[in-house]
N, CA, C and O atoms as a DFTB+ gen file, in Angstrom:
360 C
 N C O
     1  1     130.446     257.921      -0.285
     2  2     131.488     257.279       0.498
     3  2     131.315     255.766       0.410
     4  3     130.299     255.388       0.992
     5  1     131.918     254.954      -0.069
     6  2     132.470     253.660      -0.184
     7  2     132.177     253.121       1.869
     8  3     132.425     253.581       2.983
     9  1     131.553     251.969       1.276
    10  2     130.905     251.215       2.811
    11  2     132.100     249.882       2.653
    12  3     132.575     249.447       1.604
    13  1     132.383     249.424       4.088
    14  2     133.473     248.500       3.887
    15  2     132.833     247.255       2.962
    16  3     133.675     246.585       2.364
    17  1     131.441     246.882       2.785
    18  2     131.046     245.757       1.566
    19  2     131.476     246.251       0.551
    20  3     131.735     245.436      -0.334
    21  1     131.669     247.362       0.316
    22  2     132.045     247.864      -1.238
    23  2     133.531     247.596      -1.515
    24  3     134.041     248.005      -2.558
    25  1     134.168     246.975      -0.679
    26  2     135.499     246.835      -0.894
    27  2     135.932     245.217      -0.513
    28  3     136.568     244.629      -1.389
    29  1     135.622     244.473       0.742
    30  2     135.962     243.361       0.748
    31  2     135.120     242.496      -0.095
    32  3     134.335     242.778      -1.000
    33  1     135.553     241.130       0.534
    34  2     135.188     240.185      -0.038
    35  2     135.255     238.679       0.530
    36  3     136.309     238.267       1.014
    37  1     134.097     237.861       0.461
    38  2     133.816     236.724       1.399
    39  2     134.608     235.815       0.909
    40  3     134.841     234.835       1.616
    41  1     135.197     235.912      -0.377
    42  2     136.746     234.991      -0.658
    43  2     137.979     236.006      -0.656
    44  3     138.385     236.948      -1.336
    45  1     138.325     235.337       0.412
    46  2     140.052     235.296       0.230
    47  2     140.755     233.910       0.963
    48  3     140.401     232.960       1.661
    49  1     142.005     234.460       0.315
    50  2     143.054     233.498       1.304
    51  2     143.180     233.066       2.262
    52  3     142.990     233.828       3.211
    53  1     143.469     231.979       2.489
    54  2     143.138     231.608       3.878
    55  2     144.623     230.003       3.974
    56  3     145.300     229.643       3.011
    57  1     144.691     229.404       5.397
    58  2     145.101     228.645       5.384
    59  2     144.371     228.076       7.036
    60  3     143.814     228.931       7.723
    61  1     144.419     227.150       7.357
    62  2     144.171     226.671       8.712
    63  2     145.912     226.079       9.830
    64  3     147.081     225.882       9.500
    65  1     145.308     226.016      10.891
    66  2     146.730     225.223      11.586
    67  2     146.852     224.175      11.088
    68  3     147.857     223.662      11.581
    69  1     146.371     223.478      10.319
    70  2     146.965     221.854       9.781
    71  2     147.846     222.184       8.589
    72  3     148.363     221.214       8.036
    73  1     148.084     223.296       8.140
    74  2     148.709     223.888       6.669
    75  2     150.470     224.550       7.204
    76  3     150.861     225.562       7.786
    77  1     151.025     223.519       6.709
    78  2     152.475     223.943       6.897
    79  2     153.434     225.702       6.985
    80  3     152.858     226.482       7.743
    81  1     153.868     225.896       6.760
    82  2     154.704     227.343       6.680
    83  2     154.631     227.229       4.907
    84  3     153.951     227.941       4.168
    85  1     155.434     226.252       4.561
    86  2     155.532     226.303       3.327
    87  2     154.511     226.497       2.413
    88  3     154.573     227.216       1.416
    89  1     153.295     225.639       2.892
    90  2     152.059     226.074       1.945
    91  2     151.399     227.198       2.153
    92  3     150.619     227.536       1.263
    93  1     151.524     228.031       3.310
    94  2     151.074     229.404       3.593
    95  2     152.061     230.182       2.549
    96  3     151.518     230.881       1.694
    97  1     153.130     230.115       2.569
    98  2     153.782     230.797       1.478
    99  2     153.596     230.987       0.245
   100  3     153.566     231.996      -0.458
   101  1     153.425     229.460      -0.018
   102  2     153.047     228.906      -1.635
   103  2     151.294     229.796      -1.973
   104  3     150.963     230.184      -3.093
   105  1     150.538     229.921      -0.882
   106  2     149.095     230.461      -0.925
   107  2     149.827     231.909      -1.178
   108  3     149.016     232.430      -1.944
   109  1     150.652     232.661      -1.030
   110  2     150.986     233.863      -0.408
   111  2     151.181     233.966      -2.423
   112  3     150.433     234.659      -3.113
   113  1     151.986     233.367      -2.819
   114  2     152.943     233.466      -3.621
   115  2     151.567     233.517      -4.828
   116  3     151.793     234.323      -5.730
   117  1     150.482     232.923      -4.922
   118  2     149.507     232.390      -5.665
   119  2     148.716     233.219      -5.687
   120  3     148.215     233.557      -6.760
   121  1     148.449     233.658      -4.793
   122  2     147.428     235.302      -3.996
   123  2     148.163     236.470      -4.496
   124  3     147.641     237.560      -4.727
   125  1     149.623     236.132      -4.677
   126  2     150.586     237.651      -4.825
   127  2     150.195     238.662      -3.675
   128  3     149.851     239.840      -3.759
   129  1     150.330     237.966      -2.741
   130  2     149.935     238.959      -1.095
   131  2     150.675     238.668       0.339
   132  3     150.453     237.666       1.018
   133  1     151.328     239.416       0.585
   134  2     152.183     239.063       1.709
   135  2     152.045     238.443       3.291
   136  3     152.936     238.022       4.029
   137  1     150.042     238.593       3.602
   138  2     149.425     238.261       4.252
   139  2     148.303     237.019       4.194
   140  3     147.682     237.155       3.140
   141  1     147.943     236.162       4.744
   142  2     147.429     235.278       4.727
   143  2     146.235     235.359       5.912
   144  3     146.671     236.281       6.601
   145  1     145.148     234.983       6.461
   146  2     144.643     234.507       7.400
   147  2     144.609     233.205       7.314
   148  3     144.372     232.331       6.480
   149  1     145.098     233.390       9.086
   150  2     144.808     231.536       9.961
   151  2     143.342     231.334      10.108
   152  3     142.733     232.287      10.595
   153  1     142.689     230.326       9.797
   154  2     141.477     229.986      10.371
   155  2     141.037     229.237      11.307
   156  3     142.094     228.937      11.862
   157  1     140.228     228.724      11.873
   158  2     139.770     227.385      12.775
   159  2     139.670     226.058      11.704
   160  3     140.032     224.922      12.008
   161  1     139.172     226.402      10.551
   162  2     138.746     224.877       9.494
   163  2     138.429     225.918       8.327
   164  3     138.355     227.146       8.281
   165  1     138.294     225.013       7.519
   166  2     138.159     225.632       5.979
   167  2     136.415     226.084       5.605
   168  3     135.825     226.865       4.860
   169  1     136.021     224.857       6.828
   170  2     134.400     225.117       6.847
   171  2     133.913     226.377       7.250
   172  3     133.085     227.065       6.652
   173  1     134.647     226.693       8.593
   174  2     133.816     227.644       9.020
   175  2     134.643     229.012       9.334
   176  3     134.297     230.032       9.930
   177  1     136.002     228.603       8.634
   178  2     136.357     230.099       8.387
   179  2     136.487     231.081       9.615
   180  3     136.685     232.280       9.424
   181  1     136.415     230.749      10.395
   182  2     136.636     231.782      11.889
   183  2     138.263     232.584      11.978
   184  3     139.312     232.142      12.446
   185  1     138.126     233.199      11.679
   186  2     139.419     234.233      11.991
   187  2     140.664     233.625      13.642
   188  3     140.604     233.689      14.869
   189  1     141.485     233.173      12.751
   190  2     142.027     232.560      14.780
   191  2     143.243     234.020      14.554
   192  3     143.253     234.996      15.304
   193  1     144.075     233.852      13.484
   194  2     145.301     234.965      13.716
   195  2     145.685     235.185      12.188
   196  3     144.714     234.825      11.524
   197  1     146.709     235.630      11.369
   198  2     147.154     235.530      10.058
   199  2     149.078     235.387      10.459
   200  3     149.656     235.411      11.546
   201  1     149.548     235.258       9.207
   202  2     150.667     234.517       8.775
   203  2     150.932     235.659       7.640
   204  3     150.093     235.945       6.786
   205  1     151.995     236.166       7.730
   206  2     153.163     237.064       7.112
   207  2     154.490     236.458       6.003
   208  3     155.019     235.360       5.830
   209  1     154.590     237.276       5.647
   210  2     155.391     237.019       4.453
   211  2     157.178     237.499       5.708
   212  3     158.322     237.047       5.753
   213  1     156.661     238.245       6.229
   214  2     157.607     238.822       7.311
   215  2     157.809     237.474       8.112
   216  3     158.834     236.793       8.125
   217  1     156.643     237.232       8.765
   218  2     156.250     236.184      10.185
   219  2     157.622     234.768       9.685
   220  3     158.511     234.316      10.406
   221  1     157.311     234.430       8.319
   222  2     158.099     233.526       7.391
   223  2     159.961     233.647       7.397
   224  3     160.832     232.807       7.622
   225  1     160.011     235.167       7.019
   226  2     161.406     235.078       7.211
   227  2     162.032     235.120       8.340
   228  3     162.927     234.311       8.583
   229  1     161.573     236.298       9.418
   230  2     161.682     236.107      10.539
   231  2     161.733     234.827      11.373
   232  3     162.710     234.080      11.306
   233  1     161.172     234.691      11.792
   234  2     160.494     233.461      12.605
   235  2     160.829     232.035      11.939
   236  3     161.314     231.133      12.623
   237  1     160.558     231.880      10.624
   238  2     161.141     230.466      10.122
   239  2     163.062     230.489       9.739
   240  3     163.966     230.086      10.471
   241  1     163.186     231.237       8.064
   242  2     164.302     231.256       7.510
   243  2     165.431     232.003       8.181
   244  3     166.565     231.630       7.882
   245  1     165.308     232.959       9.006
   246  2     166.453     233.911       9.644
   247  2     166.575     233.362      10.774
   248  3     167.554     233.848      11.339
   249  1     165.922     232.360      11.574
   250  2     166.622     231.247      12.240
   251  2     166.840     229.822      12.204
   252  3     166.927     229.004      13.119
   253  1     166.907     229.706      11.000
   254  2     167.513     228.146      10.384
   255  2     166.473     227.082      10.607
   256  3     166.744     225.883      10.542
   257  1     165.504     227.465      10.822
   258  2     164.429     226.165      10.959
   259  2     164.021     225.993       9.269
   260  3     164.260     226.849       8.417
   261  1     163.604     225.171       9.116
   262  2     163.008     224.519       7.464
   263  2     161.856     224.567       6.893
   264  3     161.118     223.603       7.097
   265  1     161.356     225.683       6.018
   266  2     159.786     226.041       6.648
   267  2     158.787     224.813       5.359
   268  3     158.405     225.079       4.220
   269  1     158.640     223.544       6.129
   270  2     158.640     222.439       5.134
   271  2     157.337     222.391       6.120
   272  3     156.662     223.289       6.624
   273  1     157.254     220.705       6.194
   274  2     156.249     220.066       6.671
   275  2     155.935     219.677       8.293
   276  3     155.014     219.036       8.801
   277  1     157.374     220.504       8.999
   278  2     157.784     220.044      10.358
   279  2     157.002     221.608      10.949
   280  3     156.267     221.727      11.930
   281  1     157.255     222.208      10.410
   282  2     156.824     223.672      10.572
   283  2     155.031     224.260      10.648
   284  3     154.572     225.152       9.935
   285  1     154.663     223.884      11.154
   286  2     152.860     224.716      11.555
   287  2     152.902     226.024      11.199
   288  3     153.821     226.844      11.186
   289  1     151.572     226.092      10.866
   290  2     151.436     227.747      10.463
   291  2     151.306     228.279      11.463
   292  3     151.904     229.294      11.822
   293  1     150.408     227.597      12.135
   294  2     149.904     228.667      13.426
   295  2     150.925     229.115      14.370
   296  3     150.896     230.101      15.107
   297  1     151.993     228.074      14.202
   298  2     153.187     228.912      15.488
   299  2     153.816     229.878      14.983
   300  3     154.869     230.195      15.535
   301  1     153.305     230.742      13.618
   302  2     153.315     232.170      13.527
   303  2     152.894     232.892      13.481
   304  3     153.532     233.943      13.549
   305  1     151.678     232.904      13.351
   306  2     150.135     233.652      13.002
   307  2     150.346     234.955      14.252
   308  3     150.851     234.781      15.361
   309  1     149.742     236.412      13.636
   310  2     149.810     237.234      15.199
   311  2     147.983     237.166      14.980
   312  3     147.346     236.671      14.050
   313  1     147.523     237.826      16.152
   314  2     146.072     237.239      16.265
   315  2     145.350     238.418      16.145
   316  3     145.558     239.471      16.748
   317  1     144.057     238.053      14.918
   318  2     143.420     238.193      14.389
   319  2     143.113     240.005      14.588
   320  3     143.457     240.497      15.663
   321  1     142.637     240.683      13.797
   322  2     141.898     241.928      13.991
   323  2     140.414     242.234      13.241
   324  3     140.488     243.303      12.634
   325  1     139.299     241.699      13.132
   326  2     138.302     241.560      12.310
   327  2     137.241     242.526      12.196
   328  3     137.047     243.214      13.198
   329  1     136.568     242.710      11.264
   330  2     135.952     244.073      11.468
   331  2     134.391     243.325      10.525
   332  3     134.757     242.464       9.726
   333  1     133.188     243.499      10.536
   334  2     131.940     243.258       9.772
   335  2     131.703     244.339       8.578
   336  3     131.766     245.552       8.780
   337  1     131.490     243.898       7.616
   338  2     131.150     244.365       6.537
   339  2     130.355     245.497       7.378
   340  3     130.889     246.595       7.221
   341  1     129.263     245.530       8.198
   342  2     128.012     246.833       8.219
   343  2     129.157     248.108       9.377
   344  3     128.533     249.034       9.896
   345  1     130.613     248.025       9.639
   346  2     131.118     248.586      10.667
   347  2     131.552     249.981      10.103
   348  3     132.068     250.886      10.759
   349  1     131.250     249.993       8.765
   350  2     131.396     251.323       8.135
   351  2     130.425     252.222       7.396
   352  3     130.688     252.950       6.438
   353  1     129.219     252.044       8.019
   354  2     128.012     252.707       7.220
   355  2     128.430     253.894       6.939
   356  3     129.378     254.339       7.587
   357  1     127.773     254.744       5.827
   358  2     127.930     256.200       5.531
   359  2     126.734     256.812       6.216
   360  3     126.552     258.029       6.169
C-alpha cells in the first residue's frame, strides 16, 4: 500500500497574498492545474487557504471585476485542508 510520501511532494505550486488573481492563474496555466495553494511567504510556505480555477471565474470574471493587479489572491482562497506526509502509514 502506497504511504501518502509515496505520492506527494515538497514542490508544488504555490502563490502568496501579495500575488494578484492574474498571476495565480498564469501559475495555474504553467502547472496545467486548476488549484493553487495560498501561502503566508514563499519562505515558509505555511498553508493559509488555495485559489481555484473555479474561485477565478466565479468570484473574479462572472462578476465583472478585472482579475489584473487590483485583484488579491487571497480574497479568494477557501481555507486550507493539510494533511503530513506520516498521516497514512500502512
Amino acid at each position: 500500500m502506497k504511504q501518502t510520501k509515496d505520492i506527494t511532494s515538497a514542490s508544488f505550486p504555490c502563490c502568496t497574498p501579495e500575488h494578484n488573481v492574474q498571476q495565480a492563474a498564469e501559475m495555474m496555466a504553467r502547472h496545467e492545474c486548476g488549484e493553487i495553494a495560498v501561502v503566508e511567504t514563499e519562505e515558509n510556505l505555511k498553508p493559509i487557504g488555495v485559489i481555484t480555477d473555479r474561485d477565478i471565474a466565479w468570484r473574479v470574471v462572472a462578476t465583472g471585476k478585472k482579475p489584473g493587479a487590483n485583484e488579491p489572491a487571497r480574497c479568494h482562497g477557501e481555507p486550507p485542508v493539510t494533511i503530513t506526509r506520516e498521516a497514512f502509514r500502512a
